[in-house]
N, C-alpha and C positions, 0 to 999 in steps of 0.2 A: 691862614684864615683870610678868606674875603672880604672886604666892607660894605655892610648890609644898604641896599640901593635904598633908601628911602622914600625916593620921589616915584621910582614905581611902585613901591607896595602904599604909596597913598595911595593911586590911580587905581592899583587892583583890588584895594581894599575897598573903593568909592565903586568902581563898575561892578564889583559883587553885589554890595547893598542896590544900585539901579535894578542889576537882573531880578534881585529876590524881590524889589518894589514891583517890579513889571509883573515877576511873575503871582502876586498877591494883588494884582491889579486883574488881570486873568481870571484869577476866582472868585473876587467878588462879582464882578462882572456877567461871570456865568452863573452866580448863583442869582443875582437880580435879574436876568433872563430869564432864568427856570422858575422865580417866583411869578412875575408876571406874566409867563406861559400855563403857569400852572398852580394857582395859588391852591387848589386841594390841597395840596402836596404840605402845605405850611398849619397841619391840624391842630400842631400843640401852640400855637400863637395866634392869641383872640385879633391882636390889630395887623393887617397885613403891612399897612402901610408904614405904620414904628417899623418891619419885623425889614421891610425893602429899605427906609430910611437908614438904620442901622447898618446894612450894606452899603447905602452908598456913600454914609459917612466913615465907614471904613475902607472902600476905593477913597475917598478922595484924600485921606493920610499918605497913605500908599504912592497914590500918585504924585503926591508934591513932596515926599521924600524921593524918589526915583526923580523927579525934575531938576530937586535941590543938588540931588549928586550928581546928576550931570553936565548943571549948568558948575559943579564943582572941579570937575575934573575939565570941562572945555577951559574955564579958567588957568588951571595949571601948565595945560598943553600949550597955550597961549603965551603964559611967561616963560616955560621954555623955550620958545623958538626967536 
């Protein structure tokens, strides 16, 4: 039996949650795109601008978790070397 690498399934465990940030950064993004290109489109929400706030306050979670583990994992790579 092997000895489970630890120090890489942090790092892979941290660069998954970046990707999954990056990519829920991606779709808020285009969906406040698509709101401000096209607020028809937004009929069942009386205020447009809660409805684009609530996206961008859900980018910005997003993004400073995807920041947090990156700047997590440069840390790491950093004490290894």
């Amino acid at each position: 039996m092997s000895k489970f690498d630890y120090e890489n399934n942090r790092e892979a465990v941290l660069e998954a949650i970046s990707e999954k940030m990056l990519a829920e950064c991606r779709i808020h993004r285009r969906n406040i795109e698509m709101m401000c290109d096209n607020p028809v489109g937004i009929g069942e929400h009386g205020n447009i601008v809660e409805t684009i706030m609530g996206e961008l306050e859900k980018y910005e979670r997003a993004n400073s978790l995807m920041v947090t583990a990156s700047e997590m994992i440069d840390e790491y790579t950093r004490v290894k070397v």
